[in-house]
C-alpha positions as CSV (number, residue, x, y, z in Angstrom):
1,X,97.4,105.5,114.0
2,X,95.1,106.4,117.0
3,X,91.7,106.4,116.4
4,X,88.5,107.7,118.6
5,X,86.5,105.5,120.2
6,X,83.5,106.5,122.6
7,X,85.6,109.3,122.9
8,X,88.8,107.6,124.4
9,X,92.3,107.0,122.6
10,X,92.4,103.6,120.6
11,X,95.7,102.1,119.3
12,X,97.4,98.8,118.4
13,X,98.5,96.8,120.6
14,X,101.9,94.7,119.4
15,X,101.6,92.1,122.1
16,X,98.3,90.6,122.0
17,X,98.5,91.4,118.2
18,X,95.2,93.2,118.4
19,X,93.5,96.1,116.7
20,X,91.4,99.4,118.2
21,X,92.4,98.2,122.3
22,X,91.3,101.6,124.3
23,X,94.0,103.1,126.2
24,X,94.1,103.3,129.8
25,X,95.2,107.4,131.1
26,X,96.6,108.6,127.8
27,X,99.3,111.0,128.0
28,X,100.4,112.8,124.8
29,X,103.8,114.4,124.5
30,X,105.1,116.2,121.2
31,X,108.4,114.8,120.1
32,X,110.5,115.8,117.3
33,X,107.5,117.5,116.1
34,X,105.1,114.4,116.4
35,X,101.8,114.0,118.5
36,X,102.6,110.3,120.9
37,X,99.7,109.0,122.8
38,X,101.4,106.9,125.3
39,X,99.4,104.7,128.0
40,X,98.2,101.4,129.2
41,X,96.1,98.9,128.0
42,X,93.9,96.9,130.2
43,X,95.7,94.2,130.7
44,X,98.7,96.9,132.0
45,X,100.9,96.6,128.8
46,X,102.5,99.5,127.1
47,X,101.2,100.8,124.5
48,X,101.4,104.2,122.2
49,X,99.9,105.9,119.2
50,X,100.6,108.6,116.6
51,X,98.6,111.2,115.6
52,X,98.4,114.4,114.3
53,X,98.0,118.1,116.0
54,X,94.0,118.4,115.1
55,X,93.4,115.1,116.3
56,X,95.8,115.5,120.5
57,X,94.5,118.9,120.9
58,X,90.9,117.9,120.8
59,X,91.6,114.3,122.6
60,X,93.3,117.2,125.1
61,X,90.1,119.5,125.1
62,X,87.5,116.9,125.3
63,X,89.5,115.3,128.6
64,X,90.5,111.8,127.1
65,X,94.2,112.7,127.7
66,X,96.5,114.8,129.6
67,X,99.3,117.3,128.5
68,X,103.0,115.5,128.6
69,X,106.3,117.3,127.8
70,X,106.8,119.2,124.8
71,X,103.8,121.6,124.8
C-alpha cells in the first residue's frame, strides 16, 4: 500500500525488508484497472506500490509522480 510522506510516494521495499522507504521518480501506470506506482529506491532497487484512483491522481496533481501508460 503506498502511503504519503512529505508529500512523496512511500512503499515497501522486499529486499532490504523495510517499511515506508520514499521512492525515487515515481511513475504510475493503470493496469488491469489498478493504480502501480513503480520507481527506485535510494539505494537503486526496484520497487512499486498499489493504490487507489483518489490517492495517483492527487500524487499526479501535486507533482510527486508522472503519468505512465494506461491513462
Amino acid at each position: 500500500m503506498a502511503a504519503a510522506s512529505n508529500g512523496g510516494i512511500t512503499a515497501y521495499s522486499v529486499k532490504t525488508k523495510t517499511k515506508n522507504v520514499p521512492m525515487l521518480d515515481p511513475i504510475i501506470d493503470i493496469k488491469s484497472g489498478r493504480y502501480i506506482a513503480t520507481g527506485k529506491d535510494a539505494e537503486g532497487n526496484k520497487m512499486a506500490a498499489i493504490m487507489g484512483k483518489a490517492t495517483a491522481e492527487e500524487h499526479i496533481k501535486n507533482g510527486n509522480a508522472k503519468k505512465g501508460s494506461g491513462w
